[in-house]
N, C-alpha and C positions, 0 to 999 in steps of 0.2 A: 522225617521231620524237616519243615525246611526254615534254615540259617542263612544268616548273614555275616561273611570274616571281612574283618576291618585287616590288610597286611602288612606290611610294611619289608623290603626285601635289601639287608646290607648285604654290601660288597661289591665287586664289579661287574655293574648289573648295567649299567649302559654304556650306548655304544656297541655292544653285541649281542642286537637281536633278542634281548627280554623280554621287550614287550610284544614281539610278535609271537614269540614261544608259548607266553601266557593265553594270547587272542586264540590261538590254532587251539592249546588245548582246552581252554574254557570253553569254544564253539564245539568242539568236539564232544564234552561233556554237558552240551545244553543248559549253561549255566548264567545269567544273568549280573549283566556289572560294569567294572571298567578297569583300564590299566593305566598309569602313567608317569613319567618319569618327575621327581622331586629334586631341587634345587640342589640339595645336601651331596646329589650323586645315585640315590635310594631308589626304587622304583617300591610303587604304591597301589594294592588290587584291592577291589573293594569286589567278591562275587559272593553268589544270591544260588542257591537252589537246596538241593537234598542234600542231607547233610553229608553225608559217602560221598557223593560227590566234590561238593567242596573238601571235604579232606584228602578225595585223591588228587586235586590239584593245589596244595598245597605240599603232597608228596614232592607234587615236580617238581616245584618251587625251590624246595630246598636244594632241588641238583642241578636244575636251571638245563639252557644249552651249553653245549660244549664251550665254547669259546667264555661264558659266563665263571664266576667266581664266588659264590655263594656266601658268606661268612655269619649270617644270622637273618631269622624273621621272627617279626613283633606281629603276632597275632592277638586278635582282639574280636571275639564271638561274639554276636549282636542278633536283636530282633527281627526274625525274617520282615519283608518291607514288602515286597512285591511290586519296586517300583520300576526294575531293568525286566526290559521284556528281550533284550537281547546282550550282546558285548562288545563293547567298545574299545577302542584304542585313543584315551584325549592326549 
């Protein structure tokens, strides 16, 4: 079945490489979307495909890269869209 998660990623999440952690394994898993860093400090993914997939990267997410700091995500499950034919880093 395929989904769409709206994410939202606190803690120390930039600055070190989150959104490239995200990009690598979102291309990895053929998933559709994008990443990007939010004003508050937050970094913010919006991916697109089968839903096992989206939820194994949201696994990452919560562990992030090492240098990273995890402390909560706001997930929000949405109507597949099929509108990311690849992933992005804005």
């Amino acid at each position: 079945m395929q989904v769409s998660a709206h994410i939202v990623v606190q803690g120390l999440v930039q600055g070190v490489g989150f959104r490239y952690f995200v990009f690598r394994i979102a291309i990895r898993l053929g998933l559709g979307g994008w990443v990007r860093n939010l004003y508050d400090g937050n970094v913010e993914v919006l991916a697109e495909g089968e839903r096992s997939l989206v939820e194994e990267l949201i696994k990452d997410l919560k562990i992030g890269p090492r240098s990273a700091q995890v402390k909560d995500l706001t997930i929000e499950w949405k109507n597949y869209t099929g509108t990311f034919s690849s992933f992005e880093i804005r």
